[in-house]
C-alpha positions as CSV (number, residue, x, y, z in Angstrom):
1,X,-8.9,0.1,-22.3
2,X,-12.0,-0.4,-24.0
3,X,-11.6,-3.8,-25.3
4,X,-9.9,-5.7,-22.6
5,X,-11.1,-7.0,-19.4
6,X,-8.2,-5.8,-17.7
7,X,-6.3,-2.8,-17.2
8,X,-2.9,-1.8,-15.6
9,X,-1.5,1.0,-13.7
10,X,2.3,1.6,-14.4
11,X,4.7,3.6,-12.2
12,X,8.1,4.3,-13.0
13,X,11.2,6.3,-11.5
14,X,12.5,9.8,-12.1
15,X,14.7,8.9,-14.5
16,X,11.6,8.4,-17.2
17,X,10.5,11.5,-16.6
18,X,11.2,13.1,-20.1
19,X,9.5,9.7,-21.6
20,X,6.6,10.3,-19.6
21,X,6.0,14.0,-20.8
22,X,6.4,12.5,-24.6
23,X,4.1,9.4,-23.8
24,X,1.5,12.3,-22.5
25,X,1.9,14.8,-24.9
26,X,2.2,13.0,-28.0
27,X,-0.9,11.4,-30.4
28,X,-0.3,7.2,-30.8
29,X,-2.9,8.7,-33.9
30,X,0.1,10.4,-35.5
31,X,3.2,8.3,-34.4
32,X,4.6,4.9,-33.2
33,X,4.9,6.4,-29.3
34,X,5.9,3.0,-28.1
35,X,8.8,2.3,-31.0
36,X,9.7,5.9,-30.5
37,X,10.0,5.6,-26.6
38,X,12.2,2.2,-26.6
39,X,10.1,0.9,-24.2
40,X,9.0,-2.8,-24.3
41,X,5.6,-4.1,-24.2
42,X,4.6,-6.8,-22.2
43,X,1.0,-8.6,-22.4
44,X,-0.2,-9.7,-18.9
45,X,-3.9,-9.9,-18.7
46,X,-3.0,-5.9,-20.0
47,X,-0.3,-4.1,-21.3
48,X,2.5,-2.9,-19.7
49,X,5.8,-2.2,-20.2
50,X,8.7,-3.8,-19.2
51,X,10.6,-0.7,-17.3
52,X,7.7,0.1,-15.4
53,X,9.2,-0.2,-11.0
54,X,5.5,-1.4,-9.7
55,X,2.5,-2.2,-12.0
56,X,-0.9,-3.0,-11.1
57,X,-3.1,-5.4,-13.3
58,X,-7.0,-5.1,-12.2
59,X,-10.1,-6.8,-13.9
60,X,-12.4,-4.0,-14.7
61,X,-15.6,-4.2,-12.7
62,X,-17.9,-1.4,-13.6
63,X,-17.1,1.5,-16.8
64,X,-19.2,4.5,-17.1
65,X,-19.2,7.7,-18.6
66,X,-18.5,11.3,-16.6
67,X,-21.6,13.0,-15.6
68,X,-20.2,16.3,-15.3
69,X,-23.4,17.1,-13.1
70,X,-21.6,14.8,-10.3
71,X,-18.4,16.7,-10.3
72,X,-18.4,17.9,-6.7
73,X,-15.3,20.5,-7.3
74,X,-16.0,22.8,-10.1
75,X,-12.6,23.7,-10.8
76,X,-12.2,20.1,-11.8
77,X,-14.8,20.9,-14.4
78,X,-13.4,23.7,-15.4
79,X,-9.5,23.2,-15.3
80,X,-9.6,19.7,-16.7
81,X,-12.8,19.6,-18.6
82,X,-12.8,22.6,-20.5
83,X,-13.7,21.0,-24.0
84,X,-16.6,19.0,-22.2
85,X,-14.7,16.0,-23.2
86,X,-15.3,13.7,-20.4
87,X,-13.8,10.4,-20.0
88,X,-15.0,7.1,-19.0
89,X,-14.5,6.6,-15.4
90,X,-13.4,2.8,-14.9
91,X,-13.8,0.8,-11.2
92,X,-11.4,-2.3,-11.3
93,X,-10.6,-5.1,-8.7
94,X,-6.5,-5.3,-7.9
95,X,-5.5,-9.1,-9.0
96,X,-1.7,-8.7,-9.7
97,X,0.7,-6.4,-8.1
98,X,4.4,-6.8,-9.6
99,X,7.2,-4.9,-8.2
100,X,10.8,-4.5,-9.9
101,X,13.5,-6.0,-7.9
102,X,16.2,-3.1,-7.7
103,X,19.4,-3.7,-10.0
């Protein structure tokens, strides 16, 4: 995320659930997630992949760290937060919208 312009947002139906889990779960550090999954890559402005039912492409507009002091809802701290790892928080502007014809 950190080296392109753009980034996309990738939905898909029930039935890639169990991928999804592995996708979440499982270190790209440690393993090939994408050969492993059998999903395939495409390059639009972003990556994506192929079996994905809607996908957004946006051009990143603004990319800044979490302040946890602006965390309105402490539980969000504390439930997702609890190794005071915070991600970048990214603002992008919606260019592309693709949506997967039904079979």
């Amino acid at each position: 995320l950190d080296t392109h312009d753009h980034f996309a947002l990738s939905f898909y139906d029930e039935s890639h659930r169990n991928m999804l889990q592995y996708m979440g779960k499982a270190s790209g550090k440690d393993e090939d997630k994408i050969q492993i999954s059998h999903l395939h890559l495409i390059m639009d402005h972003a990556p994506y992949f192929e079996e994905a039912k809607e996908v957004i492409i946006a051009r990143k507009l603004f990319a800044q760290e979490i302040d946890p002091e602006c965390i309105l809802d402490t539980q969000v701290d504390k439930n997702c937060y609890p190794e005071k790892d915070y991600h970048i928080l990214y603002v992008g502007e919606i260019e592309k919208i693709l949506i997967q014809s039904a079979q």
